[in-house]
NUVO-493812 format. One line per 5 residues: number of its first residue (from 1); for each residue z, y, x of N, C-alpha, C. Coordinates in nm, 2 decimals, decimal comma. Each point is the difference from the previous one (the first is absolute). Example, Ala and Ser with C-alpha at 12.3 -4.5 7.8 and 13.67 -1.06 7.14 Angstrom:
2
1) 0,78 -0,57 1,32 0,00 0,12 -0,09 0,00 0,12 0,09 | -0,07 0,11 -0,04 0,00 0,11 0,09 0,08 0,11 -0,08
This chain:
192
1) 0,00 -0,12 0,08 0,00 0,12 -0,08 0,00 0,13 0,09 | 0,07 -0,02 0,11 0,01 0,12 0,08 -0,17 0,08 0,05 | -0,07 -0,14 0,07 -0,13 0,02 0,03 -0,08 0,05 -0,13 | 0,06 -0,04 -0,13 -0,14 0,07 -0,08 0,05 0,17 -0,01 | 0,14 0,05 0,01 0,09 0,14 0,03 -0,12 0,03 0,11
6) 0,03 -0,03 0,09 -0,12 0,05 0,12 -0,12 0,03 -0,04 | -0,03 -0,07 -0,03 -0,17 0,01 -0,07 -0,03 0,11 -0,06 | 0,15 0,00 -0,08 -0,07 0,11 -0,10 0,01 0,14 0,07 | 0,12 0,02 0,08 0,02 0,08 0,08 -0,10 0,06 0,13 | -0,04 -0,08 0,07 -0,13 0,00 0,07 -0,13 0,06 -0,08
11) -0,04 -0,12 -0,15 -0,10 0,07 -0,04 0,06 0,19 -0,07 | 0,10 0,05 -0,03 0,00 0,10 -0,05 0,00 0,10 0,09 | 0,00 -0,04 0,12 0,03 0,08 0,13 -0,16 0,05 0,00 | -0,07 -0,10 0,00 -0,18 -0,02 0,04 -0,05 0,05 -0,10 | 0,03 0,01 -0,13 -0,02 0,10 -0,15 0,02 0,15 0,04
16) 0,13 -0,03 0,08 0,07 0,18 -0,01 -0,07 0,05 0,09 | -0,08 -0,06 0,16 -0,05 0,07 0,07 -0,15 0,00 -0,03 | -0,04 -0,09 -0,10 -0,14 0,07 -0,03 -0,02 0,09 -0,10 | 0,10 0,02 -0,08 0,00 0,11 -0,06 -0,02 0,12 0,06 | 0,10 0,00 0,09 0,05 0,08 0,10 -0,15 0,09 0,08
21) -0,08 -0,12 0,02 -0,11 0,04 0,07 -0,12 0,02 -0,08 | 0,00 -0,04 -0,11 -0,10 0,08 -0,13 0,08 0,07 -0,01 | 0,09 0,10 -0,02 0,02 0,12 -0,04 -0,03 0,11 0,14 | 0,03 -0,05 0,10 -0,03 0,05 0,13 -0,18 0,04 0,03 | -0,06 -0,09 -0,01 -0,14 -0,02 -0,04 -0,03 0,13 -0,12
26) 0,07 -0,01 -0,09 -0,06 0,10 -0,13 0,02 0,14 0,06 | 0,17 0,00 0,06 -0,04 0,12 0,03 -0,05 0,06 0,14 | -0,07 -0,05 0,05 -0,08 0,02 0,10 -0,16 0,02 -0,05 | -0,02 -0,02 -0,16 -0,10 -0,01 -0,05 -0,11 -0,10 -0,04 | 0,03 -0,15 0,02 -0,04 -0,12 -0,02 -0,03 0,00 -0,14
31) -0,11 -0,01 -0,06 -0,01 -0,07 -0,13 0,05 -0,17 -0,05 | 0,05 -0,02 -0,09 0,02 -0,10 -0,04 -0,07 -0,12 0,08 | -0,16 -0,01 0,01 -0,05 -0,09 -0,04 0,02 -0,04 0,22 | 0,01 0,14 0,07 0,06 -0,01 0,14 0,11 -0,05 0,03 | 0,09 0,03 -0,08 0,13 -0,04 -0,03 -0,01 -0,17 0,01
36) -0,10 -0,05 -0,06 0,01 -0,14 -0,03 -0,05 -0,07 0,08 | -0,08 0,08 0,03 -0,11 -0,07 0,17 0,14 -0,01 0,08 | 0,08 0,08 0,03 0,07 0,00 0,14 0,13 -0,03 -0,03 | 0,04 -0,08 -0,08 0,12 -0,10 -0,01 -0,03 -0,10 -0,07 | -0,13 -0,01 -0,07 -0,05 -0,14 -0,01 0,06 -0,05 -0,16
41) 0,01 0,09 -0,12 -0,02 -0,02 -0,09 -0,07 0,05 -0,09 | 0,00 -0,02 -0,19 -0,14 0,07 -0,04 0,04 0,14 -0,02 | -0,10 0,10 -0,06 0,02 0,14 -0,02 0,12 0,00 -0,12 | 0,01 -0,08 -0,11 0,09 0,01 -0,05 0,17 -0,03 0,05 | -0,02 -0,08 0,10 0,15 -0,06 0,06 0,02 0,15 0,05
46) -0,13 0,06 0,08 0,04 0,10 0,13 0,07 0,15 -0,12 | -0,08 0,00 -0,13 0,09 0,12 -0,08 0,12 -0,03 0,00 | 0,07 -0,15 -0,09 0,09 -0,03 -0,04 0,13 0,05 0,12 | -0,06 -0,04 0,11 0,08 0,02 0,15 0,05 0,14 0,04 | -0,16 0,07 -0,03 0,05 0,14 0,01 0,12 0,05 -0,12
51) -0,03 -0,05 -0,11 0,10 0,06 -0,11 0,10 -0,04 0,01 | 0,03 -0,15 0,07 0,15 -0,02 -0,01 0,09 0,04 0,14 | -0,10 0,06 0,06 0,05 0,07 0,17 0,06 0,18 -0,05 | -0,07 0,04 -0,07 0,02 0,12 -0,10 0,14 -0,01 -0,04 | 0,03 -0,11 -0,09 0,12 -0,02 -0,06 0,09 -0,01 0,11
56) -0,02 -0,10 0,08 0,15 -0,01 0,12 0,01 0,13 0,04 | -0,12 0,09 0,07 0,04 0,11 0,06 0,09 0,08 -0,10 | -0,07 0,03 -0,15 0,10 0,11 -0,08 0,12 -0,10 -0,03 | 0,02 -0,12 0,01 0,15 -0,05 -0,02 0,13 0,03 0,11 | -0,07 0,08 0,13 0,08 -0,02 0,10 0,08 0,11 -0,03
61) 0,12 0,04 0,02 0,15 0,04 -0,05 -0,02 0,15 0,15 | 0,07 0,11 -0,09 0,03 0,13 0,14 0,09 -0,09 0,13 | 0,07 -0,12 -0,07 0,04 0,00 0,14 -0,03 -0,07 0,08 | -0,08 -0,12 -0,02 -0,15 -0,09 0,06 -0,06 0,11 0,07 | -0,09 0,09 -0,03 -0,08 0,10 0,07 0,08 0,05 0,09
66) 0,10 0,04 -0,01 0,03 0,08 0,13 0,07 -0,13 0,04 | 0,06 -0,08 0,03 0,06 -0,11 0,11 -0,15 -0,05 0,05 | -0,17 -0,01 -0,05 -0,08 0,01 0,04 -0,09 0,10 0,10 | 0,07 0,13 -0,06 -0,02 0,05 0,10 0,05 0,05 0,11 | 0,15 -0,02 -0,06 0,09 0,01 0,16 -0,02 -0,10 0,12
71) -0,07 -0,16 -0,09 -0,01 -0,07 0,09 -0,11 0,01 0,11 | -0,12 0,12 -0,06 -0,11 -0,01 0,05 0,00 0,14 0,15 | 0,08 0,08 -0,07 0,05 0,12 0,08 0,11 -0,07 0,14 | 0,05 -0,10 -0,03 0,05 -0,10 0,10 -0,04 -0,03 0,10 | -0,11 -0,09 -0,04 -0,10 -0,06 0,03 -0,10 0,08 0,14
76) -0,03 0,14 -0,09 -0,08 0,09 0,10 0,09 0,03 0,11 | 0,11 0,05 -0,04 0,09 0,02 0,10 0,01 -0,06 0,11 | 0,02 -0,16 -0,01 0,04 -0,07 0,08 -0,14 -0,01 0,07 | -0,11 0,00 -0,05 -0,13 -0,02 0,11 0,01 0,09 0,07 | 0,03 0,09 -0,06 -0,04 0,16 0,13 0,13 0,08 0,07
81) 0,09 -0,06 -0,02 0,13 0,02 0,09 -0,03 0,00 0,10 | -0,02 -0,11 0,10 0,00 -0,04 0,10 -0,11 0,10 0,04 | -0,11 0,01 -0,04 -0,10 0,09 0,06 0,04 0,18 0,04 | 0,06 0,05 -0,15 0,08 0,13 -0,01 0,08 0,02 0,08 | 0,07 -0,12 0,05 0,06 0,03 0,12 0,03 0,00 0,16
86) -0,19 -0,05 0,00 0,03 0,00 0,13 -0,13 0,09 -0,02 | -0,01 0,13 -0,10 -0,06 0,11 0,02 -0,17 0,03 -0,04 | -0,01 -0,12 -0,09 -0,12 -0,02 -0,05 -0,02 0,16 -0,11 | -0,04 0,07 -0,05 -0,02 0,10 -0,07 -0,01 -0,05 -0,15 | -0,09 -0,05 0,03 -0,10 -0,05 -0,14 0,13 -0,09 -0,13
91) 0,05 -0,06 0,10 0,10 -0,12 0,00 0,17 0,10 -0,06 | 0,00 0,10 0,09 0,14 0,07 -0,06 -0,09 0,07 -0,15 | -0,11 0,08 0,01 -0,02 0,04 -0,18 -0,01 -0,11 -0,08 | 0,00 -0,12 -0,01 0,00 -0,08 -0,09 0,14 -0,05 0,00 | 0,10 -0,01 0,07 0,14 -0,01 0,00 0,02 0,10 -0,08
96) -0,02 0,15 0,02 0,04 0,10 -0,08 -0,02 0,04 -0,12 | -0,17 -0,07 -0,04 -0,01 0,02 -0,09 0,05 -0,10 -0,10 | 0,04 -0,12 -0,02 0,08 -0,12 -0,02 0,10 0,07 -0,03 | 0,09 0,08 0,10 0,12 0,04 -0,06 -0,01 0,09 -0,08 | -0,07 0,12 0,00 -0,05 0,01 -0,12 0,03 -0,03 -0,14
101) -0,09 -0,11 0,05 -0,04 -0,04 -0,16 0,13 -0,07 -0,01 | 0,11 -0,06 0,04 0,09 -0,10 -0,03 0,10 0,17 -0,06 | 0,02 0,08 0,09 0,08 0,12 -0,08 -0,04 0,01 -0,12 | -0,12 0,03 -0,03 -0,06 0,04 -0,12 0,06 -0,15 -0,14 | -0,04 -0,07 0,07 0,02 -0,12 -0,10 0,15 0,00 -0,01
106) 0,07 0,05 0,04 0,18 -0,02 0,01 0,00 0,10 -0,05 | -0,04 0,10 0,00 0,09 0,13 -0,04 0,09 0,06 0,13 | -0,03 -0,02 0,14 0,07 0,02 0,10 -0,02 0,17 0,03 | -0,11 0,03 -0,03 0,01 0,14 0,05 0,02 0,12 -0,11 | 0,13 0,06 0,02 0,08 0,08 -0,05 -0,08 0,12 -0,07
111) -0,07 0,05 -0,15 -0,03 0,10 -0,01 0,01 0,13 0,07 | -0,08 0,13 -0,07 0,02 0,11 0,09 0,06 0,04 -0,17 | 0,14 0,05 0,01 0,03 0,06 -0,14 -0,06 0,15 0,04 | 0,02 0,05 -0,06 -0,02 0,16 -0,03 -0,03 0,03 -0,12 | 0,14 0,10 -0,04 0,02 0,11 -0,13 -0,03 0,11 0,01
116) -0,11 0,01 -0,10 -0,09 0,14 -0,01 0,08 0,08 -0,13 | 0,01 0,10 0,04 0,07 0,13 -0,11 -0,11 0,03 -0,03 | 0,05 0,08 -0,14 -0,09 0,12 -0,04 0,02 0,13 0,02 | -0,07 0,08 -0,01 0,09 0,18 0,05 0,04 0,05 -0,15 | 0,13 0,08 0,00 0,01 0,07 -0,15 -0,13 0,07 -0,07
121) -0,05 0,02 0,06 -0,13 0,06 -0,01 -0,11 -0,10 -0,10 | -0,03 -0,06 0,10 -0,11 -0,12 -0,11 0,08 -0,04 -0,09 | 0,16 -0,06 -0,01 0,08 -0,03 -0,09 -0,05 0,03 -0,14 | 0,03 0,15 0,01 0,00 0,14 -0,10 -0,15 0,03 -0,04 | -0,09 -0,06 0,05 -0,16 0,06 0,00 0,01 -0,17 -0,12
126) 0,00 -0,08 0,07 -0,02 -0,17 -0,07 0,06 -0,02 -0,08 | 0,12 0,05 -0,03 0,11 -0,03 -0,18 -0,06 0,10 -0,08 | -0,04 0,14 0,08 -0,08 0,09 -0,15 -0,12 -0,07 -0,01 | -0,10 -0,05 0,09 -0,14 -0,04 -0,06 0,03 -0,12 -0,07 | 0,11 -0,11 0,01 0,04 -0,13 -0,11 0,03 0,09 -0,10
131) 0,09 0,10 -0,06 0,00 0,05 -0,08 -0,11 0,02 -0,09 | -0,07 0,08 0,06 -0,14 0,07 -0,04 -0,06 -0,08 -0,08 | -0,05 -0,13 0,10 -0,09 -0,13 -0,05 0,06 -0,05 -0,09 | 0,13 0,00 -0,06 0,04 -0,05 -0,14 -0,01 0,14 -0,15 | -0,05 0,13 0,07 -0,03 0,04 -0,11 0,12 0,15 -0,01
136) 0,08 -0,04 0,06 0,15 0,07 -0,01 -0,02 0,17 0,10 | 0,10 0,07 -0,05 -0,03 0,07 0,14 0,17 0,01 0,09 | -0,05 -0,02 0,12 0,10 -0,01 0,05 0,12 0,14 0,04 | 0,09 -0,03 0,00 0,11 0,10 0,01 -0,07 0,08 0,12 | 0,03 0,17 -0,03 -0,04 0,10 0,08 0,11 -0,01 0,13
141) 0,11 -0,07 -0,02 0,08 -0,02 0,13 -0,07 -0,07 0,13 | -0,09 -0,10 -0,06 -0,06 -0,12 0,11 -0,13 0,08 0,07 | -0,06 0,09 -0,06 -0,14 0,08 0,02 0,11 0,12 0,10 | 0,13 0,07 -0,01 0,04 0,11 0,07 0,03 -0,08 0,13 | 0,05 -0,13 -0,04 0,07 -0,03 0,12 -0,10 -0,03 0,12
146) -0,11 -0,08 -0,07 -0,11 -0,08 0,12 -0,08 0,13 0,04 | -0,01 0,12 -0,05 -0,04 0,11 0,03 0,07 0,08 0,16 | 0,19 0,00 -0,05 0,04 0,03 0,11 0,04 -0,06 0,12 | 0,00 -0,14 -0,03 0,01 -0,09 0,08 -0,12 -0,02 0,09 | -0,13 0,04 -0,04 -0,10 0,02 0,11 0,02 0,09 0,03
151) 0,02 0,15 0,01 0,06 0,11 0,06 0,09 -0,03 0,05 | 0,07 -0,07 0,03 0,16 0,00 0,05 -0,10 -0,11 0,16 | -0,06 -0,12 -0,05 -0,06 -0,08 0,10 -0,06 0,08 0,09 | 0,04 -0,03 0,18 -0,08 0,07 0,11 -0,13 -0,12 0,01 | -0,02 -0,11 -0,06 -0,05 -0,11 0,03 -0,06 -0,09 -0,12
156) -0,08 0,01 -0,05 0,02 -0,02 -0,18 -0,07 -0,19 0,01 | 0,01 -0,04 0,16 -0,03 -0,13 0,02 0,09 -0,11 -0,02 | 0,06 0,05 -0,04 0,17 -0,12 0,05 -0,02 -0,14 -0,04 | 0,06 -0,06 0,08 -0,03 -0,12 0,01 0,15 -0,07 0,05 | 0,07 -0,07 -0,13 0,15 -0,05 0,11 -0,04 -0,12 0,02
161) -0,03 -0,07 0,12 -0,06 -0,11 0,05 0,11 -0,07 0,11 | 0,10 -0,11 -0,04 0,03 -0,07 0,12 -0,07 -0,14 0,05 | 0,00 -0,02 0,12 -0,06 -0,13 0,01 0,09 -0,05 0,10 | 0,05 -0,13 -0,08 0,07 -0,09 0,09 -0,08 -0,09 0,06 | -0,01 -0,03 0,16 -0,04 -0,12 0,05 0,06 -0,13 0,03
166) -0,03 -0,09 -0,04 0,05 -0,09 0,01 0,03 -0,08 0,14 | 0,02 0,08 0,10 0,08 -0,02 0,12 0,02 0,18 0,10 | 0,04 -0,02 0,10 0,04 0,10 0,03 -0,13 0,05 0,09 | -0,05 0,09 0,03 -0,11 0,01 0,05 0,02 0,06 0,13 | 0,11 0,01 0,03 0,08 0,05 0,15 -0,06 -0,13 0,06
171) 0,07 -0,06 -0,05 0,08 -0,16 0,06 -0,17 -0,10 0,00 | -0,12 0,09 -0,06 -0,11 -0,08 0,00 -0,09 0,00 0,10 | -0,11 -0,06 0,08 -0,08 0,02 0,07 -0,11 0,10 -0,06 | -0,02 0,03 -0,14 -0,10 0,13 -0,04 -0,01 0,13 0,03 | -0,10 0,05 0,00 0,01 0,13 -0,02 -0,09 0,07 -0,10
176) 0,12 0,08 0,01 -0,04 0,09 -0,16 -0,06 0,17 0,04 | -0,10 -0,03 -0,08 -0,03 0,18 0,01 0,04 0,10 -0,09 | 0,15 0,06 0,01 0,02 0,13 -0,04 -0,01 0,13 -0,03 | -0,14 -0,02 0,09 -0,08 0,13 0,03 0,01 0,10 -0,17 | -0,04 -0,02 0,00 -0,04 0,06 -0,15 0,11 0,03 -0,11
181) 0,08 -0,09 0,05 0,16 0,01 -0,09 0,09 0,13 0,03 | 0,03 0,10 -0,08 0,07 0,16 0,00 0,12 -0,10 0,09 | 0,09 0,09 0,12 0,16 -0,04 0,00 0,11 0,10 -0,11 | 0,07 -0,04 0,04 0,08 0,05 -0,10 0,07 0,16 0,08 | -0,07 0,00 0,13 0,01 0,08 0,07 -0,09 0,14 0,02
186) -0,12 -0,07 -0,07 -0,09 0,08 -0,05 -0,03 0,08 -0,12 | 0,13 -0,08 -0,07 -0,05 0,09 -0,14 -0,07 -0,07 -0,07 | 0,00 -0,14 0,03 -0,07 -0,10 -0,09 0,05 -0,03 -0,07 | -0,03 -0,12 -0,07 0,05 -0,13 -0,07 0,15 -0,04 0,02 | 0,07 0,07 -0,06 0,17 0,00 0,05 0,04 -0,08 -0,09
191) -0,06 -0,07 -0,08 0,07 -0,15 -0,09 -0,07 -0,11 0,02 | -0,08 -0,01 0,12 -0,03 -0,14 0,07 0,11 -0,04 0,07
């Protein structure tokens, strides 16, 4: 009884990888009746193969896919380590880009948060024109205020902008160009 367990196990193995290889075939552009020439069954077997290769792939689960593709991101790694490190080029960007992609698929690399303000200004301009567009008129307080409130602005750009990085950028090998950034010494941007 065990040997007919094998059998059937063996043949579903030989099912699953010609499936596997009609659907590989299809999408590489093989027609059916191609399909059939080059694993050696009829055009009809070679659809059926493709459609039930369809099915396994959308059966596979979020966490099948990525343990497949962590395995494959492994995989690269481990070919081109040895090369990356004894200074191959070609060999460290594909290390890198690997990590990469394994961050990306983790969630490893930390957003850039940044909260953007509004100025009293557009505030007062944007609650009267919502007003407006419902028909209403809005209080002559919101029209005095956004009025003096641009008069009162040396700067009618404002922007409260922080941006946290998600590491310390002292402590990093980058460099950053500040050039263009006001100091606070200058009379710039004094709530960065």
């Amino acid at each position: 009884m065990t040997t007919d367990i094998a059998a059937m196990v063996a043949e579903d193995e030989t099912i699953f990888e010609r499936r596997m290889r009609a659907l590989t075939l299809r999408n590489a552009g093989a027609t059916f009746r191609q399909i059939a020439d080059k694993i050696g069954v009829s055009p009809t077997i070679a659809r059926r193969d493709v459609t039930a290769a369809l099915r396994e792939v959308m059966a596979e689960t979020a966490e099948d896919m990525i343990a497949r593709q962590r395995s494959i991101v492994m995989d690269i790694q481990r070919a081109n380590y040895s090369a990356a490190a004894s200074g191959d080029v070609d060999a460290a960007r594909v290390i890198l880009a690997t990590l990469e992609r394994e961050a990306k698929l983790f969630g490893l690399d930390a957003p850039t948060r940044v909260n953007v303000g509004v100025s009293d200004v557009e505030f007062a301009e944007r609650t009267a024109s919502l007003i407006e567009s419902l028909g209403l008129t809005p209080p002559k307080e919101l029209a005095f205020m956004s009025a003096r409130l641009r008069e009162d602005m040396r700067d009618d750009s404002v922007l409260d902008v922080d941006v946290v990085l998600p590491f310390d950028v002292a402590d990093s090998d980058l460099s950053v160009d500040l050039s263009g950034v006001p100091s606070e010494d200058s009379g710039g941007w004094s709530n960065i």
